[in-house]
N, C-alpha and C positions, 0 to 999 in steps of 0.2 A: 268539681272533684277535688277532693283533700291534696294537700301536699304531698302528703307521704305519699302516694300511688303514684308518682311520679316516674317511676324507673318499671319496668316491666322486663321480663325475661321469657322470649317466643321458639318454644322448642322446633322446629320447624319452619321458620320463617319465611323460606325461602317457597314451600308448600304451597299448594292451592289454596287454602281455609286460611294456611299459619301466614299468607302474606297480605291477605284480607284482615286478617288481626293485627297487623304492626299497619298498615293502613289505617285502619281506623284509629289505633290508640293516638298515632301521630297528630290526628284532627283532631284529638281531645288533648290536645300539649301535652303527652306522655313519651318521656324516654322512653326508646325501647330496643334492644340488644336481641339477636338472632344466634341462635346455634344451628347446625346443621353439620350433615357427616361431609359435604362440600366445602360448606364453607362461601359459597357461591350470594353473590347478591341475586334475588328474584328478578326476572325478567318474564314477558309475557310470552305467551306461545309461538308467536310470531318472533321474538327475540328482539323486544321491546324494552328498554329501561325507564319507568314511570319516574317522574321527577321526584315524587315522595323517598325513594328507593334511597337518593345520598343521606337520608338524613337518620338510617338504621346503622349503628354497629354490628355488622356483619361478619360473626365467628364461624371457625369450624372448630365441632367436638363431635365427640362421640357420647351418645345418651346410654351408652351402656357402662361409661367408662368415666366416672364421677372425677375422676382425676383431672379431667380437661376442661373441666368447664367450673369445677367448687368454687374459684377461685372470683368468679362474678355474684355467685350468690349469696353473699353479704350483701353489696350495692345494690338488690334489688328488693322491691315490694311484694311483687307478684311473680309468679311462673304460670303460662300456659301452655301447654303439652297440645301441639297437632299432630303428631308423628302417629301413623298408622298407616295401615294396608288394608281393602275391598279383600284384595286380590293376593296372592301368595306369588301369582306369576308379577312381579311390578311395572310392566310392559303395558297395562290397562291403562296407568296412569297417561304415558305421552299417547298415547292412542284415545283415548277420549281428550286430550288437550289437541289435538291432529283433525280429529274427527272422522279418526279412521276406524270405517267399520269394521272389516275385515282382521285389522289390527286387535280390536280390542273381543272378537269372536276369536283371537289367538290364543289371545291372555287367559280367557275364560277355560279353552282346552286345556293351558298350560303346557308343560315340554318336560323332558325329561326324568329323572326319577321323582316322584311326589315325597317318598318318603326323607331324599335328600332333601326337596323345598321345604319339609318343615320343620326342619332341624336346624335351617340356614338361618342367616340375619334375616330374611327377608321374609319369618316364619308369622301367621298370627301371633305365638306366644312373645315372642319377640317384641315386634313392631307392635303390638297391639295394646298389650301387657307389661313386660320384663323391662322396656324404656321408662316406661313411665314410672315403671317401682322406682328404678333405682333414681332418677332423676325427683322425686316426691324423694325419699332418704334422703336423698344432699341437701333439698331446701330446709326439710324439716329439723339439720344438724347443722346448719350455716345460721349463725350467730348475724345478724343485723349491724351496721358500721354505726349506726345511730338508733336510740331508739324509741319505738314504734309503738304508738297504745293503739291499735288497730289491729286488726288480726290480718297475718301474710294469705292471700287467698292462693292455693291452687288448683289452677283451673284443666280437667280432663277432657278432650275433645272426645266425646265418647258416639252411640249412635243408637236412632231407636229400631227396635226388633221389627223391621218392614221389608228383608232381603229375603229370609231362608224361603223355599228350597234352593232357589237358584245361586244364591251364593252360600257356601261351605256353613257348615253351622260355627265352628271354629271362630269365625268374623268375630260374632256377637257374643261368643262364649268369655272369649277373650277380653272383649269389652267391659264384662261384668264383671268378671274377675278382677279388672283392674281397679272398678269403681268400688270395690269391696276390702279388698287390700290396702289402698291408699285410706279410705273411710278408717279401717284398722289400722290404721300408720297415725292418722289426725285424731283420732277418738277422744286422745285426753287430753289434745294439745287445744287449749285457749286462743295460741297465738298462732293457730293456723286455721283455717274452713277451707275445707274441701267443693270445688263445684263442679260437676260430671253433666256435663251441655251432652244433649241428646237430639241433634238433628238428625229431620228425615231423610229424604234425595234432594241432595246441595249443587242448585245449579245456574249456570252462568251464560249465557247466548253467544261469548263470544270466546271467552277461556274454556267455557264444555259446548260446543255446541250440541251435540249428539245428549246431552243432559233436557234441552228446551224441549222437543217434542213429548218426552217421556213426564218432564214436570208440568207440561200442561194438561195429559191425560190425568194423570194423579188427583192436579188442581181440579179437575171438572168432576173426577169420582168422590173425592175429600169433600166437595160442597153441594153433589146431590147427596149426600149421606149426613151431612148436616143437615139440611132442607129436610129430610122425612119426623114429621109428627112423631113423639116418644111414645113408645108401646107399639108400632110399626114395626115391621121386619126389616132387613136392610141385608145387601149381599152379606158384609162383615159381620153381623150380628150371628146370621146363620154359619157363619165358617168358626167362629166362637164356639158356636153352641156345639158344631161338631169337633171342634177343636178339645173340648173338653171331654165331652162322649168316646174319644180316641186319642186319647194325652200321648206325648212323645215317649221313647221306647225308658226302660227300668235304666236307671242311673244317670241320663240325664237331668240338666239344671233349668234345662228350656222349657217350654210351653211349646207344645203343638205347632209345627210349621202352618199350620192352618190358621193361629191369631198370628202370626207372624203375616201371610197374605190380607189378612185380616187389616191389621194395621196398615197396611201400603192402601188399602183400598180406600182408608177413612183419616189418614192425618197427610194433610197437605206438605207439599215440596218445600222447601223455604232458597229462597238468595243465598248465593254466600256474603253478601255486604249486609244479610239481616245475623248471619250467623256472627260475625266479627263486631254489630253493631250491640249484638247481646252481650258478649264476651266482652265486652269492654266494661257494662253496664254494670255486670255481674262483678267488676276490679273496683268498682265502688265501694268502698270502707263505710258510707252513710247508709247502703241499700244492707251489707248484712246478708246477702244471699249466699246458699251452702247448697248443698244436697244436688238433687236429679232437678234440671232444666230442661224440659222437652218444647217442641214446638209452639206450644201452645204459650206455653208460660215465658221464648224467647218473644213474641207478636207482644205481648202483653211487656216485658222489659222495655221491647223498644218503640210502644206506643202505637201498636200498628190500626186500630181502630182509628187512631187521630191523623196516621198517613192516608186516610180512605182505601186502605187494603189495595195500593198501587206498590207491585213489586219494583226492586231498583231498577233501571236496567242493566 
């Protein structure tokens, strides 16, 4: 990898995905500097500190609040954005790190007023969306200390449409938006590409447990749906066809929650060590990669044909 990709900047570091990505960069000799609204170095569920962990600059900022953090984004090359929310209630999060079921059928109920939850920090529009603007504006107005014939990449942790109904449509609404706004923020800019990674169900054996059983089923429907001869029927195919025949209601942006099941039933889980292993791939100045990274095309960045399709552990 080029020199200049040396310094990287991980909105969420401290995150489940955003610590998987300063992990990996570190293996591929990249500086890399952490924000967060703690400020806290990543530790593992257990309350473990991974030896990699001294060798991050560990900041607190606020991703809403461009004033605490402008000040690194000269020194760096790249920005990757992990910060986001499933869940509106954020209680999901240490409850699938716990492996508490009960816990995270809490989350899903959620508590109190809704209409408060989505107006709070802790809203889709918020965490999903509104961080990411304003953190895309600061990169995109911060002047380089040295400079750079490469284009600055930033990287959106975004997600593919495999949840609705069971989670809020809001999730994914949100998601797009963000991909489409920052798109319109880079559009003329030479010295920036946009990259919007779209994992499926991100999961871990020992940081999610409660994630392994769910991504093995997934893995087993994803590759009998592969396996069917083309011009075959296939569950998914059929929940398309009726997905289309019954489109979502008038002023939605979405498609049918039925290609939304659609898709969980036909695109495989991914690691989060293949997620962070793409993201890195994608901070390559030689690779030139921009636009939507889905699953498919992260196996394909990171060689996954030539791992023999063995997940990390």
């Amino acid at each position: 990898m080029d020199s200049v990709m040396r310094k990287i900047l991980v909105v969420g570091g401290n995150g489940f995905i955003g610590s998987a990505v300063c992990k990996a960069a570190l293996a591929r000799g990249m500086q890399v500097t952490s924000i967060s609204s703690s400020g806290r170095p990543y530790t593992t569920p257990k309350g473990h500190t991974p030896a990699w962990v001294s060798k991050v600059q560990w900041l607190k900022a606020d991703a809403l609040l461009p004033e605490t953090y402008a000040g690194l984004l000269p020194g760096v090359n790249a920005v990757v954005h992990t910060l986001g929310t499933l869940l509106e209630d954020g209680r999901y999060k240490t409850a699938l790190a716990n492996g508490d079921v009960l816990g995270l059928l809490g989350a899903f109920g959620g508590g109190g007023n809704p209409l408060e939850r989505g107006a709070g920090r802790g809203s889709y529009e918020v965490m999903n969306r509104d961080s990411a603007l304003r953190v895309c504006e600061a990169f995109v107005s911060s002047k380089p200390v040295r400079e750079i014939t490469d284009s600055r990449p930033f990287i959106y942790l975004s997600a593919e449409d495999i949840s609705r109904p069971i989670i809020p449509a809001r999730y994914i609404e949100t998601k797009r938006e963000a991909e489409q706004r920052i798109s319109q923020l880079l559009r003329d800019r030479t010295d920036h590409r946009g990259v919007f990674v779209r994992p499926s169900l991100v999961y871990h054996a020992h940081h999610r447990p409660l994630t392994s059983p769910l991504a093995a089923l997934i893995d087993l429907s994803a590759s009998m749906h592969a396996s069917v001869p083309d011009g075959l029927p296939t569950p998914s195919s059929v929940l398309r066809a009726l997905g289309h025949a019954f489109p979502s209601s008038q002023g939605s942006q979405m498609s049918s929650p039925l290609n939304s099941i659609a898709n969980a039933l036909s695109i495989p889980p991914i690691h989060v060590e293949h997620v962070a292993e793409a993201i890195c791939v994608a901070l390559d100045p030689a690779r030139d990669i921009k636009g939507v990274v889905g699953v498919r095309e992260m196996r394909e960045l990171i060689g996954w044909s030539e791992k023999g399709q063995v997940a990390a552990p």
